[in-house]
mmCIF file of the C-alpha atoms, coordinates in Angstrom:
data_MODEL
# 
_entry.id   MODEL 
# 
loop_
_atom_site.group_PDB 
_atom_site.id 
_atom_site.type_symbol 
_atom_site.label_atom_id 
_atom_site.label_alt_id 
_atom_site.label_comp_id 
_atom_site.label_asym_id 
_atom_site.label_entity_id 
_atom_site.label_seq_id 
_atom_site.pdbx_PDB_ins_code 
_atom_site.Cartn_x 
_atom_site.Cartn_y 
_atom_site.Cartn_z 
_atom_site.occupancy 
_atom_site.B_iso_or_equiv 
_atom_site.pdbx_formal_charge 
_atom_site.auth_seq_id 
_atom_site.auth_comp_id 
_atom_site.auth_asym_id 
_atom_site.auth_atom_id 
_atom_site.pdbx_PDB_model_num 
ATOM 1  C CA . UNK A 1 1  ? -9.743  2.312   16.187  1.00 0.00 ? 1  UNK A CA 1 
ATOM 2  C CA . UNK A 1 2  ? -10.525 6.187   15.192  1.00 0.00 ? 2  UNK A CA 1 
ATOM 3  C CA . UNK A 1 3  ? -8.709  6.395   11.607  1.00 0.00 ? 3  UNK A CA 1 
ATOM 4  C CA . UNK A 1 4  ? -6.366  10.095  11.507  1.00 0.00 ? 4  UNK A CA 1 
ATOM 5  C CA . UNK A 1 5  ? -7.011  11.138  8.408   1.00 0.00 ? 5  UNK A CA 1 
ATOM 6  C CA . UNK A 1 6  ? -4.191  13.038  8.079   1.00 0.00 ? 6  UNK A CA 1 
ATOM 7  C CA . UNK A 1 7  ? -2.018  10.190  9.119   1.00 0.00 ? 7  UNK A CA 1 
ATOM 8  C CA . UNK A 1 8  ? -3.701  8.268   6.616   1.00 0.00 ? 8  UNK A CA 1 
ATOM 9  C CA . UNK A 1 9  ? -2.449  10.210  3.740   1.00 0.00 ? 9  UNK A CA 1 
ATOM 10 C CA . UNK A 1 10 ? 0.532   10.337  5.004   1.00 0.00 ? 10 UNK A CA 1 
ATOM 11 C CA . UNK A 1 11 ? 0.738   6.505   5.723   1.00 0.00 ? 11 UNK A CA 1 
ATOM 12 C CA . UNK A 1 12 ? -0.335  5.775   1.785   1.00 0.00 ? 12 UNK A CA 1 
ATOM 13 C CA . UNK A 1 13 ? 2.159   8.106   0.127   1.00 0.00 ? 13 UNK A CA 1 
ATOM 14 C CA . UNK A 1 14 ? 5.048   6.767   2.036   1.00 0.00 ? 14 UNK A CA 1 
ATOM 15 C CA . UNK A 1 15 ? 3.771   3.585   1.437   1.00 0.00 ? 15 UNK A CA 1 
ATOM 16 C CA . UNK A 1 16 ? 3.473   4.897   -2.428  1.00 0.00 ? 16 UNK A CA 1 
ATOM 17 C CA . UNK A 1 17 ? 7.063   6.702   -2.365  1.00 0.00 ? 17 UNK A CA 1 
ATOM 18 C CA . UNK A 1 18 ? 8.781   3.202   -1.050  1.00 0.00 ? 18 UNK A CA 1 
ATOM 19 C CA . UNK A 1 19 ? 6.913   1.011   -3.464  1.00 0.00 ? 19 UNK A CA 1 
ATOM 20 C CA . UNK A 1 20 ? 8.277   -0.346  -6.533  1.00 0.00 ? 20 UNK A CA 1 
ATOM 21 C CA . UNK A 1 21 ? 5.500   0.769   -8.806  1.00 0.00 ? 21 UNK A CA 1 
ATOM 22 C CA . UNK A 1 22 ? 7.557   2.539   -11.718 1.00 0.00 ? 22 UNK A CA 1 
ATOM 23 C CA . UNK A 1 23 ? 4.084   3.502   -13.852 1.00 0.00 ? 23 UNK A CA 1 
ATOM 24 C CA . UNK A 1 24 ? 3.741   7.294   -13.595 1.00 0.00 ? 24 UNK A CA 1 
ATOM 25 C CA . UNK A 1 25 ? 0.383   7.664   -14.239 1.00 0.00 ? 25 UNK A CA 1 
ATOM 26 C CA . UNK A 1 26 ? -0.563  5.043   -11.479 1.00 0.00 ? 26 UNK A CA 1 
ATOM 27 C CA . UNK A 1 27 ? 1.701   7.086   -9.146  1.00 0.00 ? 27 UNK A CA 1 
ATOM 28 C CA . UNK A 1 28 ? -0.034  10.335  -9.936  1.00 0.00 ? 28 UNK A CA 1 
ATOM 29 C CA . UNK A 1 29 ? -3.405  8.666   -9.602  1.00 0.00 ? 29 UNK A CA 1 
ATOM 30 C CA . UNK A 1 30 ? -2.569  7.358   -6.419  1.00 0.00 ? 30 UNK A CA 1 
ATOM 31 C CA . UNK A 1 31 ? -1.410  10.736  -5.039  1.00 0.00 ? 31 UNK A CA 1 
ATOM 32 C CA . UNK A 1 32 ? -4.460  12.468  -6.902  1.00 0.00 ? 32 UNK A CA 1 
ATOM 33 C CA . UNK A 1 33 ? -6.713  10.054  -4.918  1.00 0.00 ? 33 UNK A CA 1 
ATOM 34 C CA . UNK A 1 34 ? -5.434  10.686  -1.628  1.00 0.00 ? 34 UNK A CA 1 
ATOM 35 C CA . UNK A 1 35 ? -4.880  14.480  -1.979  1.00 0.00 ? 35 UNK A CA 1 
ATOM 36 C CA . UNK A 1 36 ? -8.947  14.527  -2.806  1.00 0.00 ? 36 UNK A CA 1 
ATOM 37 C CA . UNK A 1 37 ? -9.697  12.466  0.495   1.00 0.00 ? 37 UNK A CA 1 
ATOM 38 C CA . UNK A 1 38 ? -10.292 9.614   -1.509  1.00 0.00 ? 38 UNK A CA 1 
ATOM 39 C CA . UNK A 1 39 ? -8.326  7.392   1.018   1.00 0.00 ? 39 UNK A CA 1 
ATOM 40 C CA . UNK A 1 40 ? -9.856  4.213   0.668   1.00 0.00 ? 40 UNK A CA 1 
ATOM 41 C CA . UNK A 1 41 ? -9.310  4.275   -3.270  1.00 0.00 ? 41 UNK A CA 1 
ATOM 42 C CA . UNK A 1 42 ? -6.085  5.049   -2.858  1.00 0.00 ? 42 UNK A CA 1 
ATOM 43 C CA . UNK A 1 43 ? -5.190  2.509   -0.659  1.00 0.00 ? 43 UNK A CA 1 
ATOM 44 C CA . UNK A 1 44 ? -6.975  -0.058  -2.874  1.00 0.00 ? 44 UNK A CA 1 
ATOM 45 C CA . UNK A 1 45 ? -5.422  1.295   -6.199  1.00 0.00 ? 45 UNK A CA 1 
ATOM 46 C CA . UNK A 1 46 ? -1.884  0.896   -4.636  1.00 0.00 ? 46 UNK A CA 1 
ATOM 47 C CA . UNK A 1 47 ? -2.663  -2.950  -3.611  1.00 0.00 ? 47 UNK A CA 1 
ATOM 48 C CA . UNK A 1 48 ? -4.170  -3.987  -6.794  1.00 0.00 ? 48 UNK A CA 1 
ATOM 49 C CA . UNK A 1 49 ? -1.353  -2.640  -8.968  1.00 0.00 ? 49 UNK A CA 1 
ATOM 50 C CA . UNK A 1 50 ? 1.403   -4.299  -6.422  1.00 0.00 ? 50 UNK A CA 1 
ATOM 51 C CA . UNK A 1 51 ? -0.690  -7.695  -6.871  1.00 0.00 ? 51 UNK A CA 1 
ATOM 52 C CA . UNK A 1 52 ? -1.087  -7.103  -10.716 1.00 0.00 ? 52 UNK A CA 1 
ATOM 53 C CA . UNK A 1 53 ? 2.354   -6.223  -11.454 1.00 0.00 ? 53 UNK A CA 1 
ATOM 54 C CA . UNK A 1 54 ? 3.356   -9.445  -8.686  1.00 0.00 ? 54 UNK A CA 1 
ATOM 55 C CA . UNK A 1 55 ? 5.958   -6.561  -6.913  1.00 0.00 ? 55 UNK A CA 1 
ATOM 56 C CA . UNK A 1 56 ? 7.879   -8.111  -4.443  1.00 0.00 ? 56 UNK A CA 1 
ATOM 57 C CA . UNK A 1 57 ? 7.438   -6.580  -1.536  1.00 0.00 ? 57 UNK A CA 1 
ATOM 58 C CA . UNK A 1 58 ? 9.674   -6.895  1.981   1.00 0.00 ? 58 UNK A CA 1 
ATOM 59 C CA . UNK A 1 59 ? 7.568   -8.108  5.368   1.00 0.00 ? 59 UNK A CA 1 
ATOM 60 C CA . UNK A 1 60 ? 7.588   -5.144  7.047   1.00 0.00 ? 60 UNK A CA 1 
ATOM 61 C CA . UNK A 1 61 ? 6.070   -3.430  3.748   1.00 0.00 ? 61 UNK A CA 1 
ATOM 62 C CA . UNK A 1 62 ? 3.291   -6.105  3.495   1.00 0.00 ? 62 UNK A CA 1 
ATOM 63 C CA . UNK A 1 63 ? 2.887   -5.715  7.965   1.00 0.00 ? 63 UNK A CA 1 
ATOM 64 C CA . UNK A 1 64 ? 2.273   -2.399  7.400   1.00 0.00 ? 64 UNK A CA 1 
ATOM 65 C CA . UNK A 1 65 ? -0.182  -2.453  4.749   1.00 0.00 ? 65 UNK A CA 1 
ATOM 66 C CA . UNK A 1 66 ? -1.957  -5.021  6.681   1.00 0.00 ? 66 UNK A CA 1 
ATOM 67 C CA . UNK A 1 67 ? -2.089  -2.568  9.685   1.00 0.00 ? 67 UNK A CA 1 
ATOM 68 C CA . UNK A 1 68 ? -3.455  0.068   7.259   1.00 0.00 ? 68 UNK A CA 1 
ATOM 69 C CA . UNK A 1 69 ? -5.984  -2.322  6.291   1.00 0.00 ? 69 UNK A CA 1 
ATOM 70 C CA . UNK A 1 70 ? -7.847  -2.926  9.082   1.00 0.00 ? 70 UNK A CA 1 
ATOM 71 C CA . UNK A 1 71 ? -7.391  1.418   10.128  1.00 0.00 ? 71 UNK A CA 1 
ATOM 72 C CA . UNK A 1 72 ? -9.247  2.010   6.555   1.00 0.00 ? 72 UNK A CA 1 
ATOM 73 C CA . UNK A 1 73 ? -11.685 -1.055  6.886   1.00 0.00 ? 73 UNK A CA 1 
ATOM 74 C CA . UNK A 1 74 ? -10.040 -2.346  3.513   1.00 0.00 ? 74 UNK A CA 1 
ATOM 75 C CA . UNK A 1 75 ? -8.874  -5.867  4.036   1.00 0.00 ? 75 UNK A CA 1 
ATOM 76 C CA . UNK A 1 76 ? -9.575  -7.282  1.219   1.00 0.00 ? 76 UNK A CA 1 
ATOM 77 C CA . UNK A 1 77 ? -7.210  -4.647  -0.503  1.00 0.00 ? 77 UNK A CA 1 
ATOM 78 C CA . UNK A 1 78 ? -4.048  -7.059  1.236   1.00 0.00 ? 78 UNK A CA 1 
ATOM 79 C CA . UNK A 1 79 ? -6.402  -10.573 0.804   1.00 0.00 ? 79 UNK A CA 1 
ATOM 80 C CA . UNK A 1 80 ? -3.771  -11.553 -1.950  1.00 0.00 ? 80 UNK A CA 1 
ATOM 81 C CA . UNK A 1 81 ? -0.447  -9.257  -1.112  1.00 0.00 ? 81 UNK A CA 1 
ATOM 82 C CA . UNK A 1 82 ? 1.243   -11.807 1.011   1.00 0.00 ? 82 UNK A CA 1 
ATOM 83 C CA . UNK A 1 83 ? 1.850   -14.192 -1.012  1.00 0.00 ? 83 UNK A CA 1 
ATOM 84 C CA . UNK A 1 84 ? 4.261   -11.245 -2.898  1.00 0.00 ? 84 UNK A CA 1 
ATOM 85 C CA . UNK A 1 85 ? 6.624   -11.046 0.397   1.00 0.00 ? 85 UNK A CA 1 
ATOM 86 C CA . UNK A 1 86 ? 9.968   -11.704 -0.179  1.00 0.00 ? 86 UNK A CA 1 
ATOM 87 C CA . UNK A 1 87 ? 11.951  -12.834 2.997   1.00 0.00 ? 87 UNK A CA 1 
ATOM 88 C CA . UNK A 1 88 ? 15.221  -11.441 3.668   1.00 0.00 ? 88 UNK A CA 1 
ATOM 89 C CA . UNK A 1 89 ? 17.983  -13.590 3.240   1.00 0.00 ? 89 UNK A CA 1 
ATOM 90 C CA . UNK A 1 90 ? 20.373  -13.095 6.224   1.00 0.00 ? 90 UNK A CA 1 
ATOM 91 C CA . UNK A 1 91 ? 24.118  -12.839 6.380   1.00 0.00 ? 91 UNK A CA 1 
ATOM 92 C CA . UNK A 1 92 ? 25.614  -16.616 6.186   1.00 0.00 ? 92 UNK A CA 1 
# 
């Protein structure tokens, strides 16, 4: 699949604005990263803190990072995210 670099950014700081990373600096490295074309670092810097911070994170949070993933030829950014996916509990 051709990777849009554009929607690439765009992809990594929505995923960035939705996560629950709290740490500033990690948030402005993240941006700084993508806003230099430095997708792939980007990408992997937001995985590793999730994982290293064990974030919960919702399925279709985790799906989407997966699909990223395989566009930036990163999987082994989301080898360990899943196990951080927290199922929704539906209405009883």
């Amino acid at each position: 699949m051709l990777l849009d670099f554009r929607q690439a950014q765009a992809d990594i700081l929505a995923l960035l604005n939705e996560s629950s990373i709290t740490a500033s600096d990690v948030r402005t490295d993240i941006k700084e990263l993508v806003y230099v074309g430095e997708i792939g670092l980007a990408f992997d810097t937001l995985c590793s803190w999730l994982y290293e911070d064990s974030l919960a994170i919702s399925r279709p949070f985790y799906e989407r990072l997966l699909a990223l993933s395989v566009d930036l030829e990163e999987p082994r950014a989301v080898e360990r995210l899943e196990e951080l996916v927290v199922e929704a509990n539906p209405d009883p």
